[in-house]
C-alpha positions as CSV (number, residue, x, y, z in Angstrom):
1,X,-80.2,127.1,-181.7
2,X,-76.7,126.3,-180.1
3,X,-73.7,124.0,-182.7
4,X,-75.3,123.8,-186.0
5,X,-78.5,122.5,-184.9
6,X,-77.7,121.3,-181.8
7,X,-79.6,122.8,-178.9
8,X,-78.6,122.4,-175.2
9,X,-81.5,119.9,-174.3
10,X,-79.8,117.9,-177.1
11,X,-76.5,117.5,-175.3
12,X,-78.3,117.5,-172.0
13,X,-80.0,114.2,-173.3
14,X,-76.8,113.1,-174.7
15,X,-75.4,112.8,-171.3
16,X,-77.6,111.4,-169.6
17,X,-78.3,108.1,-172.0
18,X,-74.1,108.3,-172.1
19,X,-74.2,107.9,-168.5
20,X,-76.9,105.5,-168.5
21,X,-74.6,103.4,-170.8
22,X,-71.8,103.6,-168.9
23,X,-72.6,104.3,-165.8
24,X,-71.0,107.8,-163.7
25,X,-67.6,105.7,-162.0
26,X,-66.4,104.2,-165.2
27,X,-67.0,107.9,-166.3
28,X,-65.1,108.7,-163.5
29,X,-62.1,106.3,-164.2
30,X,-62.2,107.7,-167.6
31,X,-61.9,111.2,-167.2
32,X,-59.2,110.8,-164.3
33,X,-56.9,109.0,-166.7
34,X,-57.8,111.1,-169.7
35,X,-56.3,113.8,-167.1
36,X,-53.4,111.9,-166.5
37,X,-52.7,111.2,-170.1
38,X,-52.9,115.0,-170.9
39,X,-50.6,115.6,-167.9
40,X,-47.5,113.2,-168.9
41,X,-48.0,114.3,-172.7
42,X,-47.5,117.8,-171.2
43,X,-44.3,117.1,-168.9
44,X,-42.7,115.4,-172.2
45,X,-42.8,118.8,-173.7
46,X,-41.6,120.4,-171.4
47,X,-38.4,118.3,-171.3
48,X,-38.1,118.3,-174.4
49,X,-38.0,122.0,-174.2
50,X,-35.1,122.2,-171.6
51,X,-33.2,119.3,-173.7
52,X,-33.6,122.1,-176.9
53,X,-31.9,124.5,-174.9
54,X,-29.1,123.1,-174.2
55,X,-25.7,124.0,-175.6
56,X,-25.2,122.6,-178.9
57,X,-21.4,121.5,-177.3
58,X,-23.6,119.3,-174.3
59,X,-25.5,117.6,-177.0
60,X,-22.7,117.0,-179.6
61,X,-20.4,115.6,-176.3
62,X,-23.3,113.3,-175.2
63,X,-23.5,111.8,-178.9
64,X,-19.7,111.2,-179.4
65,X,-19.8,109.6,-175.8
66,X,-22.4,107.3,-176.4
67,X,-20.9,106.1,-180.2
68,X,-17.5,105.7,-178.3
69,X,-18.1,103.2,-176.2
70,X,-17.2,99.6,-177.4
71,X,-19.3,96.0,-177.0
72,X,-18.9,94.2,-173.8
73,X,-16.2,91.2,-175.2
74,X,-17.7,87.9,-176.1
75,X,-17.8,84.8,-174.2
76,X,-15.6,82.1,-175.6
């Protein structure tokens, strides 16, 4: 017996009535952007990583700089 009581010719019929249902290019289309998905999640990590080590005197110059700046004067 393979995952509590789940044998491979379970999953094997699993897949094939799941691509039965949907059909192996929608499958396809899924998996592709599933891929892509995991891939950007990854690269926002990552820059959040490099934005973490940073000084701490880059970050507190970037906050004061963007609080100082004023509106854009009003139209009469």
């Amino acid at each position: 017996m393979g995952l509590d009581g789940f044998s491979i010719w379970h999953l094997i019929i699993l897949l094939i009535i799941v691509a039965m249902i949907f059909g192996t290019g929608k499958l396809k289309n899924v998996g592709s952007d599933l891929a892509a998905a995991v891939r950007s999640f990854r690269e926002g990590l990552q820059g959040e990583r490099k934005d973490e080590e940073r000084k701490p005197e880059e970050r507190k110059n970037e906050t004061t700089e963007a609080g100082s700046s004023s509106p854009p004067p009003r139209a009469p």
